[in-house]
mmCIF entry with sequence, helices, sheets and N, C-alpha, C, O atoms, coordinates in Angstrom:
data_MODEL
# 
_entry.id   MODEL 
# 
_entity.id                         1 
_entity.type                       polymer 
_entity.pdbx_number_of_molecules   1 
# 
_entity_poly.entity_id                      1 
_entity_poly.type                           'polypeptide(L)' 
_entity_poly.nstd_linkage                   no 
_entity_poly.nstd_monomer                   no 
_entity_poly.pdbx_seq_one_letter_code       
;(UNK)(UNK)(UNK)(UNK)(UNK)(UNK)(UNK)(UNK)(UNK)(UNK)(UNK)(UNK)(UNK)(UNK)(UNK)(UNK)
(UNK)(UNK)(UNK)(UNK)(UNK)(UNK)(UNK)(UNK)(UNK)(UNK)(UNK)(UNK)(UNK)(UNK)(UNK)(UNK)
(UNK)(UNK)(UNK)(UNK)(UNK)(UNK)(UNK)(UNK)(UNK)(UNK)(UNK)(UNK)(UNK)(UNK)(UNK)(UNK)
(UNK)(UNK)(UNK)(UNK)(UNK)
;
_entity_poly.pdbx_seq_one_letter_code_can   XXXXXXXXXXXXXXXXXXXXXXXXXXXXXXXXXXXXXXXXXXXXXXXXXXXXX 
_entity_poly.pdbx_strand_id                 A 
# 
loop_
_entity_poly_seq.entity_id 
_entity_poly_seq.num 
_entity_poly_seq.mon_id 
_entity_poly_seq.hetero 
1 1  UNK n 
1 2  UNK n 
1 3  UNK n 
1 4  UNK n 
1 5  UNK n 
1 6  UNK n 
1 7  UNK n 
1 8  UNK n 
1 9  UNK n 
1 10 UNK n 
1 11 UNK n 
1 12 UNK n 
1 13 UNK n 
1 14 UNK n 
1 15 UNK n 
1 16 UNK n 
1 17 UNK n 
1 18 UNK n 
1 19 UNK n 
1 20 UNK n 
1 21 UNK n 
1 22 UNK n 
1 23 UNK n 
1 24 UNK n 
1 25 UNK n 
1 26 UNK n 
1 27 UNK n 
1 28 UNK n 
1 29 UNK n 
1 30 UNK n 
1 31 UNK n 
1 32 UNK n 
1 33 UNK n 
1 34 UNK n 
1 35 UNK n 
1 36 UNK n 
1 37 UNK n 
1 38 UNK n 
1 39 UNK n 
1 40 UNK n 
1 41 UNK n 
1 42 UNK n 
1 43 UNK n 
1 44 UNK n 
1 45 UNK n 
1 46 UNK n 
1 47 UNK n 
1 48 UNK n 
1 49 UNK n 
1 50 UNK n 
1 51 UNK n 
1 52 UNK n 
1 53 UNK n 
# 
_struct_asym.id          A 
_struct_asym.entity_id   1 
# 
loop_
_struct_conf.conf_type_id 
_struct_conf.id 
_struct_conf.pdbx_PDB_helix_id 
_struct_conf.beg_label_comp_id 
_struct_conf.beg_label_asym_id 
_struct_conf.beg_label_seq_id 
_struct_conf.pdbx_beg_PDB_ins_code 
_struct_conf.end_label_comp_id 
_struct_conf.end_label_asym_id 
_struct_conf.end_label_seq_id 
_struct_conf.pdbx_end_PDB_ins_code 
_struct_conf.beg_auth_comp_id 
_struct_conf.beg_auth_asym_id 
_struct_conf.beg_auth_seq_id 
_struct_conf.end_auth_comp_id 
_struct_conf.end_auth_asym_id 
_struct_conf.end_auth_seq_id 
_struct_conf.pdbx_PDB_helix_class 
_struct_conf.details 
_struct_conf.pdbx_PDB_helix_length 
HELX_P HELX_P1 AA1 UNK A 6  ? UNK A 12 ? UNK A 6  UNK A 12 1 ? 7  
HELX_P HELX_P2 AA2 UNK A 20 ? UNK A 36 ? UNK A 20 UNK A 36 1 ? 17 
# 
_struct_conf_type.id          HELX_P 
_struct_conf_type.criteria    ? 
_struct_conf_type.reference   ? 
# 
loop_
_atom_site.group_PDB 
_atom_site.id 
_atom_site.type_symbol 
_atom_site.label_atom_id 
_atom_site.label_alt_id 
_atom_site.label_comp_id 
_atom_site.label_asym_id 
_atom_site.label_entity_id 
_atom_site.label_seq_id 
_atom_site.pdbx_PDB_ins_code 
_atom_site.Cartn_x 
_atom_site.Cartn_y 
_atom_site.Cartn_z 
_atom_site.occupancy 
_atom_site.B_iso_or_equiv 
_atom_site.pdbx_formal_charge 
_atom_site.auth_seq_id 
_atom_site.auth_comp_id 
_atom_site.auth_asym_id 
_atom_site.auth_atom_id 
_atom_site.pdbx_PDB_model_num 
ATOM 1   N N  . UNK A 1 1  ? 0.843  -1.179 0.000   1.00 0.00 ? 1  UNK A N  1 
ATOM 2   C CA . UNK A 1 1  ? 0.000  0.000  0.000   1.00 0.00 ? 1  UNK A CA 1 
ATOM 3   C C  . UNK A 1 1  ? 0.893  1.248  0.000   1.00 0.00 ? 1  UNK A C  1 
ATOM 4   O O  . UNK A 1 1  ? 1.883  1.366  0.722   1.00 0.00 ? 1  UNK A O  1 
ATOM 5   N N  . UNK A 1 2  ? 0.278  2.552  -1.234  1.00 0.00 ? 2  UNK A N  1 
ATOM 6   C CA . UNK A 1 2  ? 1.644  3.500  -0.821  1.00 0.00 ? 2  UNK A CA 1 
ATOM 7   C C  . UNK A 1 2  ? 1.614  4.359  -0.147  1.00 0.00 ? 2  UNK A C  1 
ATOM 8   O O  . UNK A 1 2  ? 0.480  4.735  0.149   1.00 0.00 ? 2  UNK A O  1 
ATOM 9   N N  . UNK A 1 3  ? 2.475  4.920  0.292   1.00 0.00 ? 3  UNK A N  1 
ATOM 10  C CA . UNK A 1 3  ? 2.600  5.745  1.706   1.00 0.00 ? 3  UNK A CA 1 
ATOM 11  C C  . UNK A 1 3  ? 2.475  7.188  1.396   1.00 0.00 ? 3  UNK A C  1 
ATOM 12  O O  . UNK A 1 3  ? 1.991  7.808  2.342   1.00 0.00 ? 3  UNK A O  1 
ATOM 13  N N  . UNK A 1 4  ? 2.678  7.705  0.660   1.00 0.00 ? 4  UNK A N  1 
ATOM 14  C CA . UNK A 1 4  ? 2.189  9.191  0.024   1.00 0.00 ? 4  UNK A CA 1 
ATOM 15  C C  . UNK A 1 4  ? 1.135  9.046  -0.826  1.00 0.00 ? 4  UNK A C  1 
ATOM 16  O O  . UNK A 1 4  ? 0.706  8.003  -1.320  1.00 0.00 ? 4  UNK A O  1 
ATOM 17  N N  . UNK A 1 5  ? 0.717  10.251 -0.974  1.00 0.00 ? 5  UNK A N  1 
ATOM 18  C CA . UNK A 1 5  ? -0.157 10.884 -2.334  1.00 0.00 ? 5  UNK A CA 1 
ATOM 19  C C  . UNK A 1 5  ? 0.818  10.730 -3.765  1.00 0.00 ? 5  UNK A C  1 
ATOM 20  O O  . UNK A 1 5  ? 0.465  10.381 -4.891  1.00 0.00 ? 5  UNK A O  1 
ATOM 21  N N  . UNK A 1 6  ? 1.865  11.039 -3.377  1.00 0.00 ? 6  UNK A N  1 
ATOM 22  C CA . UNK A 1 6  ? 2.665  10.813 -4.440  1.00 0.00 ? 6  UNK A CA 1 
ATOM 23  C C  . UNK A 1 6  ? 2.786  9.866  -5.175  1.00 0.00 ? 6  UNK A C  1 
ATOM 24  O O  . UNK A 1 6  ? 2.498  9.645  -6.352  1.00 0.00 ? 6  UNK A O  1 
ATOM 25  N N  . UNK A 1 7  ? 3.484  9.024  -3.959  1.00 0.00 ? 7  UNK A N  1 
ATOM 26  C CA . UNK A 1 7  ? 3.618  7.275  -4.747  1.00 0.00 ? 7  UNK A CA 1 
ATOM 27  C C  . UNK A 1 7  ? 2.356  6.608  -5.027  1.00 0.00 ? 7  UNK A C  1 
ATOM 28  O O  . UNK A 1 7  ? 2.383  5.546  -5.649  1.00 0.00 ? 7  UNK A O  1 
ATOM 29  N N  . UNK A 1 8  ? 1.165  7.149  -4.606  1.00 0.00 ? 8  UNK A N  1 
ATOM 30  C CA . UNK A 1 8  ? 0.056  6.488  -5.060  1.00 0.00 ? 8  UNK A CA 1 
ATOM 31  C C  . UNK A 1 8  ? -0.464 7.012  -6.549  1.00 0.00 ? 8  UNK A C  1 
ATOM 32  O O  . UNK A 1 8  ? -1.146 6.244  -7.227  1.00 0.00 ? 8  UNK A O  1 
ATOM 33  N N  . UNK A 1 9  ? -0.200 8.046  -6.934  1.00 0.00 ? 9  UNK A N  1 
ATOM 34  C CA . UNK A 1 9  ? -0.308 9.025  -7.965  1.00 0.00 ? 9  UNK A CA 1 
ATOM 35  C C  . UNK A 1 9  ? 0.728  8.215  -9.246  1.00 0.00 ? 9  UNK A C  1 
ATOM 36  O O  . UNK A 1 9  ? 0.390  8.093  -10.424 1.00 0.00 ? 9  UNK A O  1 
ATOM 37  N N  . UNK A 1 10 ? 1.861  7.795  -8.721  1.00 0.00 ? 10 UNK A N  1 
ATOM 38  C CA . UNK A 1 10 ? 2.937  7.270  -9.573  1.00 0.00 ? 10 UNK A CA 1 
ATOM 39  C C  . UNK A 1 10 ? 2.279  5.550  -9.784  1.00 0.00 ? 10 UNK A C  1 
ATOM 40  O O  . UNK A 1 10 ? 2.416  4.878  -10.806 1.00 0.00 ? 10 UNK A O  1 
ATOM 41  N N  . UNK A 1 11 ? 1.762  5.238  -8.869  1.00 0.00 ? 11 UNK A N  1 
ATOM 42  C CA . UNK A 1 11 ? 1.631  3.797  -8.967  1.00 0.00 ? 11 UNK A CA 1 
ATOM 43  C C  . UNK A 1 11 ? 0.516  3.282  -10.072 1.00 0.00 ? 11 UNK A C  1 
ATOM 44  O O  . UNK A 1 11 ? 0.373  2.283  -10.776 1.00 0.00 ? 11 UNK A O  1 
ATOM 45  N N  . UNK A 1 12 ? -0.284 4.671  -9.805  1.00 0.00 ? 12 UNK A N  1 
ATOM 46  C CA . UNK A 1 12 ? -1.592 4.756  -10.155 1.00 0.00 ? 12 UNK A CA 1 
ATOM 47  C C  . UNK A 1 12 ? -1.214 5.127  -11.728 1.00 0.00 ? 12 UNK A C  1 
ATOM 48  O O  . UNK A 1 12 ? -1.962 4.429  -12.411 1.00 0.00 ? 12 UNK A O  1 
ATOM 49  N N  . UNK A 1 13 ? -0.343 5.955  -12.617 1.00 0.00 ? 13 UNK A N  1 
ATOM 50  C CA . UNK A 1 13 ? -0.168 6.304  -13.745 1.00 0.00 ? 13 UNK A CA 1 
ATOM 51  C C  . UNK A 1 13 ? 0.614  4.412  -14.818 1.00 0.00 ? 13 UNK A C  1 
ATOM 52  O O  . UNK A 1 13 ? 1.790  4.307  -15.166 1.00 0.00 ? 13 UNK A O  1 
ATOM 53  N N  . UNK A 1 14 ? -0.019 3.763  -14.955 1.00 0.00 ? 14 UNK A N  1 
ATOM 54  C CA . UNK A 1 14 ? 0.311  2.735  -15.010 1.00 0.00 ? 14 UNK A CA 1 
ATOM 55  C C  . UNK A 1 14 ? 0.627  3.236  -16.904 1.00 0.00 ? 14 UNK A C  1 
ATOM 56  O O  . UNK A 1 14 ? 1.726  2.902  -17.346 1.00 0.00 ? 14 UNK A O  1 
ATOM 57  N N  . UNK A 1 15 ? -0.035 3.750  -17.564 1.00 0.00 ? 15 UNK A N  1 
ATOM 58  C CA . UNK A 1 15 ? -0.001 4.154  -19.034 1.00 0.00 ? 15 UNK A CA 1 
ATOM 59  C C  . UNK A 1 15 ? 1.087  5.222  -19.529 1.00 0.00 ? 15 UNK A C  1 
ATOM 60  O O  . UNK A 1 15 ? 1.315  5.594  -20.679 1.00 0.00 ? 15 UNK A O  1 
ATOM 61  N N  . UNK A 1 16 ? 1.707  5.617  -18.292 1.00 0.00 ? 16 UNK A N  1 
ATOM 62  C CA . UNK A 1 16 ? 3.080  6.329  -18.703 1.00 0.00 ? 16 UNK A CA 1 
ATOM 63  C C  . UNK A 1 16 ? 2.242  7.663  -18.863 1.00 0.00 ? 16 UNK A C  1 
ATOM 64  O O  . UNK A 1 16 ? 3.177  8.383  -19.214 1.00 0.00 ? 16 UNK A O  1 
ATOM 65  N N  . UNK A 1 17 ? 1.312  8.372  -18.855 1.00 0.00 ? 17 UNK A N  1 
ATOM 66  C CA . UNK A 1 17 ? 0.951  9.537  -19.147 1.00 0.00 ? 17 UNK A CA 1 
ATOM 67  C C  . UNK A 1 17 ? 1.535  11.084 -18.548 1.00 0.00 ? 17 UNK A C  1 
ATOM 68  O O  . UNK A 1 17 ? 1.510  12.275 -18.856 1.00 0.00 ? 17 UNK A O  1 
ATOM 69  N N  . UNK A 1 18 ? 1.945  10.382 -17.725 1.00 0.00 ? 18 UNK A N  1 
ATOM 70  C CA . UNK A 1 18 ? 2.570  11.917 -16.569 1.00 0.00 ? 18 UNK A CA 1 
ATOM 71  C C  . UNK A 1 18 ? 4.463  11.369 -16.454 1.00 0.00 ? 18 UNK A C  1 
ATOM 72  O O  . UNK A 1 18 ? 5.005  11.336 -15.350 1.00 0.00 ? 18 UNK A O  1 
ATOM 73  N N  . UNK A 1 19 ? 4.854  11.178 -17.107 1.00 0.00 ? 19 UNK A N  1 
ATOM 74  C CA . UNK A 1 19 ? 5.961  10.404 -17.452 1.00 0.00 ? 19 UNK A CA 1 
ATOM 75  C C  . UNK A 1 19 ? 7.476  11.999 -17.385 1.00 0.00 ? 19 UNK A C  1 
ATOM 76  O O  . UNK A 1 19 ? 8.507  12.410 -16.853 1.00 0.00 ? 19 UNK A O  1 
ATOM 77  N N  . UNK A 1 20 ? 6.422  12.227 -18.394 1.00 0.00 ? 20 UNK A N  1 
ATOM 78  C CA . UNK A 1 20 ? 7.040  13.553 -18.455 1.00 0.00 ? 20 UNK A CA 1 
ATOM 79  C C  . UNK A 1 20 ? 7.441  14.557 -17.284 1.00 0.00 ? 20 UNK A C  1 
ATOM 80  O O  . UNK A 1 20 ? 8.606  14.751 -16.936 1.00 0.00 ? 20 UNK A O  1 
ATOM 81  N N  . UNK A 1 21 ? 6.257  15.207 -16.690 1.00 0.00 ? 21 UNK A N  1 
ATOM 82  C CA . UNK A 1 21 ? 6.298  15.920 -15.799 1.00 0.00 ? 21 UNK A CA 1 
ATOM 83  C C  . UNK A 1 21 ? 6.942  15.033 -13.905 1.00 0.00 ? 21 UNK A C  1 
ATOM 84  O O  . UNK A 1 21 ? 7.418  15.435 -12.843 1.00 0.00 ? 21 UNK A O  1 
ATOM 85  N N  . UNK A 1 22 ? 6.621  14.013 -14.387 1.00 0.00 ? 22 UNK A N  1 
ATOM 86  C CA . UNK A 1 22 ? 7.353  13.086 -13.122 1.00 0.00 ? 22 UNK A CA 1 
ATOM 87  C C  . UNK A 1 22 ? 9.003  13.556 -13.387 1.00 0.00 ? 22 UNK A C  1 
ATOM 88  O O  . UNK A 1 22 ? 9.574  14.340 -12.628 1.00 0.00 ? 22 UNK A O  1 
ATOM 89  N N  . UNK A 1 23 ? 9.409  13.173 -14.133 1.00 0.00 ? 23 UNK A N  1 
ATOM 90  C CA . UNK A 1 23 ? 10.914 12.851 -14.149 1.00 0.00 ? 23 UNK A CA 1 
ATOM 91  C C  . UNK A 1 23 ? 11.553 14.196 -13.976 1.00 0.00 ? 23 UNK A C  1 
ATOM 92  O O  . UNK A 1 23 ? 12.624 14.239 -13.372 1.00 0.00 ? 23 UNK A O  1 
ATOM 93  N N  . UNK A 1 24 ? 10.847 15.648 -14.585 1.00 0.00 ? 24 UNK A N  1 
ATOM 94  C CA . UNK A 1 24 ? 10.967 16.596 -13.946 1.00 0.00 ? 24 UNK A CA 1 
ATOM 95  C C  . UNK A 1 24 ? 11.230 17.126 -12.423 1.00 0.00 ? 24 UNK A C  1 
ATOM 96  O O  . UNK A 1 24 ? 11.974 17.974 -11.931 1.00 0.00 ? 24 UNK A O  1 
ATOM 97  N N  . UNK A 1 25 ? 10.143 16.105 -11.859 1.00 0.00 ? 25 UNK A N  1 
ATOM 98  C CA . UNK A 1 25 ? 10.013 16.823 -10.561 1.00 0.00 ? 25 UNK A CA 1 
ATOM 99  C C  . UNK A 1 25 ? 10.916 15.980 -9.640  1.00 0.00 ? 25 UNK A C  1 
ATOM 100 O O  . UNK A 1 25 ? 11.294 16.292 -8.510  1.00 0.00 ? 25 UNK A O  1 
ATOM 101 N N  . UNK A 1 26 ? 11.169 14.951 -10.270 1.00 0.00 ? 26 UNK A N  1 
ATOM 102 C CA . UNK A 1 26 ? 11.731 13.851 -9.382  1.00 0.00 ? 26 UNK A CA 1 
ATOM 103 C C  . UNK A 1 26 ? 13.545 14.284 -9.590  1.00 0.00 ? 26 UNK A C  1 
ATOM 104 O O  . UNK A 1 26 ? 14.333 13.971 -8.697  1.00 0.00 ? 26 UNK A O  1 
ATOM 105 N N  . UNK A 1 27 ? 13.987 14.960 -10.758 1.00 0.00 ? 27 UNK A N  1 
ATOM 106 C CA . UNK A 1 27 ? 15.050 15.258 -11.470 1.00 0.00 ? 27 UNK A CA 1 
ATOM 107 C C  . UNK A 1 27 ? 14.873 16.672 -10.135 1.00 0.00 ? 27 UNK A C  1 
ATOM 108 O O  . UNK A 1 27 ? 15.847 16.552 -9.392  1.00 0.00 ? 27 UNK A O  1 
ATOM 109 N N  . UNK A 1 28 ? 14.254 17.506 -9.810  1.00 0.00 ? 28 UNK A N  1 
ATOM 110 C CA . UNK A 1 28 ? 14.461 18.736 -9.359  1.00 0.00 ? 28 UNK A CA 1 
ATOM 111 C C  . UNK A 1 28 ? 14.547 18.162 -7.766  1.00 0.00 ? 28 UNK A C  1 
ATOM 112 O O  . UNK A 1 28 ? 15.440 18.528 -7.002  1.00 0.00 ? 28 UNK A O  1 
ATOM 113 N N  . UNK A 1 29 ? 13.647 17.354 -7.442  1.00 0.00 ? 29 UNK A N  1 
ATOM 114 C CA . UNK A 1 29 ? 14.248 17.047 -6.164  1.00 0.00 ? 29 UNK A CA 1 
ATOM 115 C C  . UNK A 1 29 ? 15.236 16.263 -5.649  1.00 0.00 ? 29 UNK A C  1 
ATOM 116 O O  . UNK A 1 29 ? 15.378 15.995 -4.456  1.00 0.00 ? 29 UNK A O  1 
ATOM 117 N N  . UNK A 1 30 ? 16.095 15.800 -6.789  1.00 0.00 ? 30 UNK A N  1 
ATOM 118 C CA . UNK A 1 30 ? 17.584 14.587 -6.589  1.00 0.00 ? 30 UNK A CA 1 
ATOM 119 C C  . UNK A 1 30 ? 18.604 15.927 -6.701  1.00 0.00 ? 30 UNK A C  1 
ATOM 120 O O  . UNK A 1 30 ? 19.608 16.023 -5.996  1.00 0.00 ? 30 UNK A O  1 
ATOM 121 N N  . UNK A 1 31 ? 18.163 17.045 -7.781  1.00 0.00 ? 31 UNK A N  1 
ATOM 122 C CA . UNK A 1 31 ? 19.547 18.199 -7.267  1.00 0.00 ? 31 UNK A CA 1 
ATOM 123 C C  . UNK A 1 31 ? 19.287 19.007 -6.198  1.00 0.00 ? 31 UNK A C  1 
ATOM 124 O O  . UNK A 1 31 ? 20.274 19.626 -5.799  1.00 0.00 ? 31 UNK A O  1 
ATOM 125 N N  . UNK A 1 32 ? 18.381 19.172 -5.676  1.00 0.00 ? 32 UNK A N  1 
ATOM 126 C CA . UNK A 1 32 ? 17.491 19.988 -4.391  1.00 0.00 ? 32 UNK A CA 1 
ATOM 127 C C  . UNK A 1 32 ? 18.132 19.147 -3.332  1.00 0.00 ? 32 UNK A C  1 
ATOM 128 O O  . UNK A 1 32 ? 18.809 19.859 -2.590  1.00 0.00 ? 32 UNK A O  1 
ATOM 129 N N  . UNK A 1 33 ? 18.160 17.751 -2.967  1.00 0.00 ? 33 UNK A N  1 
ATOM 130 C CA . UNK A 1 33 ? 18.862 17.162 -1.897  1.00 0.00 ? 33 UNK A CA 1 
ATOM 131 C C  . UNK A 1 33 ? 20.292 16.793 -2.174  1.00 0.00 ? 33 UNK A C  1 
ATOM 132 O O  . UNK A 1 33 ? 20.988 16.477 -1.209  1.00 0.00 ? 33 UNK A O  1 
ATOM 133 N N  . UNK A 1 34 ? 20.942 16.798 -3.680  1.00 0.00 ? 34 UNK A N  1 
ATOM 134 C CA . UNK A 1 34 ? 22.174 17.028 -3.369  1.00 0.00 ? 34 UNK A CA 1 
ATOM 135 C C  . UNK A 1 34 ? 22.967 18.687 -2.932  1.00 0.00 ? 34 UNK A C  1 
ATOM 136 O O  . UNK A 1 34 ? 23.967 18.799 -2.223  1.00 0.00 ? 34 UNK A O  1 
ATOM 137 N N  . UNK A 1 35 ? 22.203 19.830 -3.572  1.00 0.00 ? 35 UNK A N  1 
ATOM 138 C CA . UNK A 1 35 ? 22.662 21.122 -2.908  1.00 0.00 ? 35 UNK A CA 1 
ATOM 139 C C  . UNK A 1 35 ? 22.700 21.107 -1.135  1.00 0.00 ? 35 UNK A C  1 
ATOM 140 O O  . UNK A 1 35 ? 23.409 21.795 -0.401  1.00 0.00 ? 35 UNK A O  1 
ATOM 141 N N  . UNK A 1 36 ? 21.924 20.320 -0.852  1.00 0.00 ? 36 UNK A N  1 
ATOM 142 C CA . UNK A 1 36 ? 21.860 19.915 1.032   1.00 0.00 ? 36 UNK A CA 1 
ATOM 143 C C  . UNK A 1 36 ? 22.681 20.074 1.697   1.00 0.00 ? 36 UNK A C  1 
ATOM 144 O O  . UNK A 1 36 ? 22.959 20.813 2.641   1.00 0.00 ? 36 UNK A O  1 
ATOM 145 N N  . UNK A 1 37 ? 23.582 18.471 0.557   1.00 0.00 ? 37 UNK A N  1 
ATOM 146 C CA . UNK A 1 37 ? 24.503 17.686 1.188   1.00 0.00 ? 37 UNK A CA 1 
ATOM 147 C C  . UNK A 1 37 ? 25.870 18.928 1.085   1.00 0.00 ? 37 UNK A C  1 
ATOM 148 O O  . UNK A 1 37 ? 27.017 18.538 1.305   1.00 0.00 ? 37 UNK A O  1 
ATOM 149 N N  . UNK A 1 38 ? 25.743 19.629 0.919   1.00 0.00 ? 38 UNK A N  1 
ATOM 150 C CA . UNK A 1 38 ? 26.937 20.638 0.489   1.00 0.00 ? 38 UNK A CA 1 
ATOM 151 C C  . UNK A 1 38 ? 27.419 20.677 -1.048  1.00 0.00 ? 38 UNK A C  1 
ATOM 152 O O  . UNK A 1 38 ? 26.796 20.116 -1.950  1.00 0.00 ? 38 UNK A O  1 
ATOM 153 N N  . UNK A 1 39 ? 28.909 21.596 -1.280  1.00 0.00 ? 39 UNK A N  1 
ATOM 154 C CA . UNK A 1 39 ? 29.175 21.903 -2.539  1.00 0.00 ? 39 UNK A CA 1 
ATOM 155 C C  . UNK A 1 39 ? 29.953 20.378 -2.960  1.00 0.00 ? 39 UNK A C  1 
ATOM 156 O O  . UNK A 1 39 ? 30.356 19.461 -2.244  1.00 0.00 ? 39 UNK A O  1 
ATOM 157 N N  . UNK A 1 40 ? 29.959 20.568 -4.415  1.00 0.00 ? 40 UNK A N  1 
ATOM 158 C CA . UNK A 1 40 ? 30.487 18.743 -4.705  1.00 0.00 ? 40 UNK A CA 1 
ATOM 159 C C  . UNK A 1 40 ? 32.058 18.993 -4.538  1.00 0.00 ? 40 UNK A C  1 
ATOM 160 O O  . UNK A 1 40 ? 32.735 20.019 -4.485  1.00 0.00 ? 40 UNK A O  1 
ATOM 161 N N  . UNK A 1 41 ? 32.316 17.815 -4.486  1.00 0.00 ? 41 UNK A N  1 
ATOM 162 C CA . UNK A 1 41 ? 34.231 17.916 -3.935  1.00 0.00 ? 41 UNK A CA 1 
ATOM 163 C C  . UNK A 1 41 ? 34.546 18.260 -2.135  1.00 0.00 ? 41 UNK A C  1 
ATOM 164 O O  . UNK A 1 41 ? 35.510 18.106 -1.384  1.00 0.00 ? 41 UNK A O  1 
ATOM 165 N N  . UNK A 1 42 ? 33.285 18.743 -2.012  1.00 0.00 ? 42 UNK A N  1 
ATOM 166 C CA . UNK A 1 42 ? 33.529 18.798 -0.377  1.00 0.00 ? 42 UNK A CA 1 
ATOM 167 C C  . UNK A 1 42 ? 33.819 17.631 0.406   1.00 0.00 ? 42 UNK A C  1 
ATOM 168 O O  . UNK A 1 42 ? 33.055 16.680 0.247   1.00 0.00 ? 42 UNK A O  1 
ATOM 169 N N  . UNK A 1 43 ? 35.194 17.450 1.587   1.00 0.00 ? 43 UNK A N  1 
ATOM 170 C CA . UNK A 1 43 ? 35.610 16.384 2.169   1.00 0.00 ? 43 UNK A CA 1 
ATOM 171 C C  . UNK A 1 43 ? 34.367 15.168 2.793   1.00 0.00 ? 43 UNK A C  1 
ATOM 172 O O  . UNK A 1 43 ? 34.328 13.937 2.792   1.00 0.00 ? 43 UNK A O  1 
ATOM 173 N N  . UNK A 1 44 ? 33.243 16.482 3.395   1.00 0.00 ? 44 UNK A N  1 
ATOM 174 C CA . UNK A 1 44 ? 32.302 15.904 4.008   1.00 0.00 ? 44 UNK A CA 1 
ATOM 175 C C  . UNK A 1 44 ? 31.457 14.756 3.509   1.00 0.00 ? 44 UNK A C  1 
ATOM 176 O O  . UNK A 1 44 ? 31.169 13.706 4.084   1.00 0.00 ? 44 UNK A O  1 
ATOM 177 N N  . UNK A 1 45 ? 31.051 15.291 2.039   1.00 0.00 ? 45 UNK A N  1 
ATOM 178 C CA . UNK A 1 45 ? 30.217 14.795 1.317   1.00 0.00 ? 45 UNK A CA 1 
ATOM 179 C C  . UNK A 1 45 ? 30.768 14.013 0.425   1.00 0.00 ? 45 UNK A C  1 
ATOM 180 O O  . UNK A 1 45 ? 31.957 14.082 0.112   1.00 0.00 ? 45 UNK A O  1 
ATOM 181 N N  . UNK A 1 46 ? 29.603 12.874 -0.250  1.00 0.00 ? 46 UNK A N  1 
ATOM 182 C CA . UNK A 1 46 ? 29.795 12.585 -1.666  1.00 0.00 ? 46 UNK A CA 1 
ATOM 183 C C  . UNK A 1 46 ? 28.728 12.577 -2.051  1.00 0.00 ? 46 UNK A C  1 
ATOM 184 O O  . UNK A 1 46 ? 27.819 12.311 -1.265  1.00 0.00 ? 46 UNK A O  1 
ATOM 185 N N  . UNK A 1 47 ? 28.409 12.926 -3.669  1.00 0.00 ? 47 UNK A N  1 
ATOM 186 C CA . UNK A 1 47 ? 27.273 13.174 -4.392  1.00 0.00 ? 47 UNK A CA 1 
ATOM 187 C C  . UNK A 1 47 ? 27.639 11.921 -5.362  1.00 0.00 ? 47 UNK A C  1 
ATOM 188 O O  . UNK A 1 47 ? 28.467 11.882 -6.272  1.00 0.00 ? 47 UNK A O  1 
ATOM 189 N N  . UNK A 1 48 ? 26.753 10.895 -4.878  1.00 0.00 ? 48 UNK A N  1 
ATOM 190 C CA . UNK A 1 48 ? 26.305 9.726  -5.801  1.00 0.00 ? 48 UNK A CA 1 
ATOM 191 C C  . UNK A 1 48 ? 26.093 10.077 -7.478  1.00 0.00 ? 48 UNK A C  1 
ATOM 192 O O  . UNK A 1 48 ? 25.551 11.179 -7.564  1.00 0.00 ? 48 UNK A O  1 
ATOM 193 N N  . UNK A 1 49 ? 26.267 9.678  -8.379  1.00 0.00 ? 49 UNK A N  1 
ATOM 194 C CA . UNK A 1 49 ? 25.763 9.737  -9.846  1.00 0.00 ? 49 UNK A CA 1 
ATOM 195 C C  . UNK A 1 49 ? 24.542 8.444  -10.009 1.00 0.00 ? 49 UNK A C  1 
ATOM 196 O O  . UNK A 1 49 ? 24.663 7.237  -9.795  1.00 0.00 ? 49 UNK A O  1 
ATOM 197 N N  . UNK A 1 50 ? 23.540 9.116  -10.400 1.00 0.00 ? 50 UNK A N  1 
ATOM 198 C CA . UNK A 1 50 ? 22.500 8.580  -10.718 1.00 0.00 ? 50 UNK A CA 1 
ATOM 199 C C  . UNK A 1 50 ? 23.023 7.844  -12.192 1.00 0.00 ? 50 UNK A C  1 
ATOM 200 O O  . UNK A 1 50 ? 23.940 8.237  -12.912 1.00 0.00 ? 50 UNK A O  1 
ATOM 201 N N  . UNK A 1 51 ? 22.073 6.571  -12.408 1.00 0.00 ? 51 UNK A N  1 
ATOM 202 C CA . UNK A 1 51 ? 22.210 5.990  -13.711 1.00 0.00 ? 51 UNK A CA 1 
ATOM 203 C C  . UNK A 1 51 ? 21.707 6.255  -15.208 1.00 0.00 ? 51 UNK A C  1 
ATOM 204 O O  . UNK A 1 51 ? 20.585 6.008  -15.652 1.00 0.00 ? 51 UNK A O  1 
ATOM 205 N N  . UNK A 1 52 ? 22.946 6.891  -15.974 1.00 0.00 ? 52 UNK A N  1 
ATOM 206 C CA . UNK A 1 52 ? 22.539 7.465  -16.536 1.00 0.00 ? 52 UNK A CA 1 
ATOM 207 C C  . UNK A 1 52 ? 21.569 6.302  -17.998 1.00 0.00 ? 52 UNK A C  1 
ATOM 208 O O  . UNK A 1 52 ? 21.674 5.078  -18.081 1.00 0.00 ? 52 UNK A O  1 
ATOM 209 N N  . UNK A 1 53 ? 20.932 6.984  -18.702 1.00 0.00 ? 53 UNK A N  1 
ATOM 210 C CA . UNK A 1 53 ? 20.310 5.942  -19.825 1.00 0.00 ? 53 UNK A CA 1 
ATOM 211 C C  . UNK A 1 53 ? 20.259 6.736  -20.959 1.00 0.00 ? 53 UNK A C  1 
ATOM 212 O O  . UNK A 1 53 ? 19.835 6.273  -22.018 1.00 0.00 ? 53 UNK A O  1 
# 
């Protein structure tokens, strides 16, 4: 069962229709939580690379 509005919204788009605007928002919040983690190259941090396709 999904735990947000979100993931139920995503689970629920089974025909790919919002495909578009998903990967947008999902793309704005993977650089939104890496700006978090600090600047890249910082000792503290590492900024994972997503897979690219």
């Amino acid at each position: 069962m999904p735990s947000t509005t979100l993931e139920a919204f995503v689970l629920a788009d089974t025909a790919g229709s919002h495909d578009t605007e998903l990967l947008r928002l999902f793309h704005k919040r993977n650089l939104r939580a890496h700006m978090l983690l600090g600047p890249a190259g910082s000792a503290m941090t590492h900024h994972h690379t997503i897979q690219q396709f």
